[in-house]
C-alpha positions as CSV (number, residue, x, y, z in Angstrom):
1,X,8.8,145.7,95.5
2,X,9.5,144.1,98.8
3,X,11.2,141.4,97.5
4,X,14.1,144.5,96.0
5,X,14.9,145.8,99.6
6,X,15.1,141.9,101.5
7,X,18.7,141.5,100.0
8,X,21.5,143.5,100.1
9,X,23.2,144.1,96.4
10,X,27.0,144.1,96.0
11,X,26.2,146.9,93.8
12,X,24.7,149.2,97.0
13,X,28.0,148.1,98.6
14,X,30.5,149.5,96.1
15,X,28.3,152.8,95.3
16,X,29.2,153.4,99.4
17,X,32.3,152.5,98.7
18,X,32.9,155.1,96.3
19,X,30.3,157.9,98.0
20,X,32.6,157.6,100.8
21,X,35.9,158.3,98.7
22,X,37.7,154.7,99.3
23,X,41.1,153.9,97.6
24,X,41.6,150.6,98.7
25,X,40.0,147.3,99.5
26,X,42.2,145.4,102.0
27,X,40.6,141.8,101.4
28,X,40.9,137.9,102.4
29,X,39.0,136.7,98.9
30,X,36.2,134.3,99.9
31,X,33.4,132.5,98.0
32,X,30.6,134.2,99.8
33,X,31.6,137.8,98.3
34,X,32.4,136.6,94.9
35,X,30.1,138.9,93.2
36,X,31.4,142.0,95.1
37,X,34.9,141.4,94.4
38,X,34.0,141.3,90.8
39,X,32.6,144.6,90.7
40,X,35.6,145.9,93.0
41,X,38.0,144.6,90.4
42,X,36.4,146.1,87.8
43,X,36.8,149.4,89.9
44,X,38.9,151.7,88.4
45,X,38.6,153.9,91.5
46,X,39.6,150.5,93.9
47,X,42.7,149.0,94.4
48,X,42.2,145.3,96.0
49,X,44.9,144.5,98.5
50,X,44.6,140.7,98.9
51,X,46.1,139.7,102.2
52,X,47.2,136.0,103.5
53,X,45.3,136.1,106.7
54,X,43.0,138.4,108.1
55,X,45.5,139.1,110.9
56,X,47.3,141.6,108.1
57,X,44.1,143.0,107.4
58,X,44.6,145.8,109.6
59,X,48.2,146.6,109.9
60,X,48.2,147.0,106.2
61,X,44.9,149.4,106.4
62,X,46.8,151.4,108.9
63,X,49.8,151.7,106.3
64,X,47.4,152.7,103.6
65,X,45.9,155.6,105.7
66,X,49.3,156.9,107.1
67,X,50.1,157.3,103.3
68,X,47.1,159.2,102.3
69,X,44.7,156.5,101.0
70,X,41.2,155.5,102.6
71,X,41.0,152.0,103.1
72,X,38.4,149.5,104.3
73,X,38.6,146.2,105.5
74,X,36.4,143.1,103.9
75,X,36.6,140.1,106.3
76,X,34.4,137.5,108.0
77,X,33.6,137.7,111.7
78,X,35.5,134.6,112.4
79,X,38.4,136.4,110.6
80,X,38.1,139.1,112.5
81,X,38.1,137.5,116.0
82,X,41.7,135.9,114.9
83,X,42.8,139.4,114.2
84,X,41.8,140.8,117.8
85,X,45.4,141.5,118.6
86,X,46.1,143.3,115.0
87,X,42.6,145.2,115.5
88,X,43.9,146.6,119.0
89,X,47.4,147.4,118.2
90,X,47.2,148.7,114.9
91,X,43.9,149.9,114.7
92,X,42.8,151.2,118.3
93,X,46.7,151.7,119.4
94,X,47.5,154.3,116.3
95,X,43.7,155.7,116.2
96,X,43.1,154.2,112.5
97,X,40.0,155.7,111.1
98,X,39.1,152.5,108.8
99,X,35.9,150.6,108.3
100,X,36.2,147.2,108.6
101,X,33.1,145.7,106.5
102,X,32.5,142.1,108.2
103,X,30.5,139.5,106.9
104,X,28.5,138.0,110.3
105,X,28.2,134.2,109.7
106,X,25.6,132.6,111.6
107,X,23.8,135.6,112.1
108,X,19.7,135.2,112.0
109,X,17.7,138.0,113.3
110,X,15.3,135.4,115.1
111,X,18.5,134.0,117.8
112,X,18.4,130.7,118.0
113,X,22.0,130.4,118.1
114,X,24.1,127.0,119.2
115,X,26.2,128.8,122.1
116,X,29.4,127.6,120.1
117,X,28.1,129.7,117.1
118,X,30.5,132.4,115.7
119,X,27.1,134.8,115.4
120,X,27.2,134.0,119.4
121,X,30.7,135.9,119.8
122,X,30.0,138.5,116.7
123,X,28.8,141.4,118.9
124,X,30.3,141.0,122.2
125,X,34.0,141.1,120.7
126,X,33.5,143.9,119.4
127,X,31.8,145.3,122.3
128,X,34.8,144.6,124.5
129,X,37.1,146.1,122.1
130,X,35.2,148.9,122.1
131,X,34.4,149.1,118.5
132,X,30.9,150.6,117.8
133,X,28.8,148.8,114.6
134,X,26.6,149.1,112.6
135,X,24.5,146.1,110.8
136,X,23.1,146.0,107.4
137,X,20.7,143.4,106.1
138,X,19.2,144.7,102.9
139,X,19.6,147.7,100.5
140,X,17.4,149.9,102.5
141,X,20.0,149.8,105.4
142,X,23.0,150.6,103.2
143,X,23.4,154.6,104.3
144,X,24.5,152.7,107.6
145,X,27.3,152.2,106.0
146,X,28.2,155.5,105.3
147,X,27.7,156.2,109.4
148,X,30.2,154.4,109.8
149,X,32.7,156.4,107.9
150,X,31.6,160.0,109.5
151,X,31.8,157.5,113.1
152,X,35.1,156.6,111.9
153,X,36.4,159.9,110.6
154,X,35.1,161.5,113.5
155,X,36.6,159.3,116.4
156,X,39.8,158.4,114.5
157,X,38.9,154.7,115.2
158,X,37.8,151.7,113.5
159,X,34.3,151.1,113.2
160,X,32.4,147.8,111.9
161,X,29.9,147.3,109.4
162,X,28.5,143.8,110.3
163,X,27.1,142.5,107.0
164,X,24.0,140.1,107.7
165,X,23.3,139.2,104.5
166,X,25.7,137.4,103.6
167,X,24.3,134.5,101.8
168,X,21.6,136.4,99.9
169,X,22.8,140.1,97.9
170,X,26.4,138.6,97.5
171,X,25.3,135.6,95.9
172,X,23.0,137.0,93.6
């Protein structure tokens, strides 16, 4: 039973998806969330917007939601950290209530950490942007997820979802 709630399923993430009323998937397609963006495609509720770099990620999340739809954003930290200047002026400069779902590469519970690490730069970013997170790590910490939504909805801001199990629930 144990060994059910140590990974994180792509499945729990698309249910929360579609609890949380989502249109759209604004997405830079990587190997590590194969499995998710399978079942997203297969969606008939989601619409995956495939950007070029993660940079458009949030202007075109902030398009979505001034037309109506409810977007979230699937990156990777390090993708995130090159959109710092997108997330501030699209997302924090027109008070975007979008959840940006990020995969946190390098991340171990236990530290250990080189200090060149992207896991070392994860949190504080978003702590300086002011962006309040959540993490997840396994199934049982998926209604997190959904906290971020109300935080989002609530604040009319962008709110993160750091994803720490990358290498485990997407990968089946």
């Amino acid at each position: 039973m144990a060994q059910q709630h140590a990974q994180l399923s792509p499945e729990t993430i698309l249910m929360e998806f579609k609890k949380n009323g989502v249109t759209h998937v604004v997405t830079l397609p990587d190997s590590e969330t194969n499995w998710l963006y399978l079942l997203m495609d297969a969606e008939s509720t989601l619409d995956i917007v495939p950007v070029s770099r993660e940079g458009q990620a949030m202007p075109t999340a902030a398009g979505l939601t001034v037309g109506g739809k409810k977007p979230v954003v699937l990156i990777q930290n390090t993708g995130m950290m090159e959109s710092g200047d997108s997330i501030r002026g699209w997302g924090l400069g027109l008070n975007i209530p979008v959840v940006l779902v990020v995969g946190y590469r390098g991340w171990t519970r236990h530290g250990g950490n080189r200090p060149s690490d992207v896991a070392t730069f994860t949190e504080p970013f978003l702590f300086t942007l002011g962006i309040k997170y959540f993490i997840v790590e396994n199934n049982d910490d998926s209604p997190r997820i959904s906290l971020a939504f109300e935080e989002a909805d609530r604040t009319n801001r962008p709110v993160a979802v750091l994803i720490a199990d990358e290498y485990h629930g997407f990968n089946r």
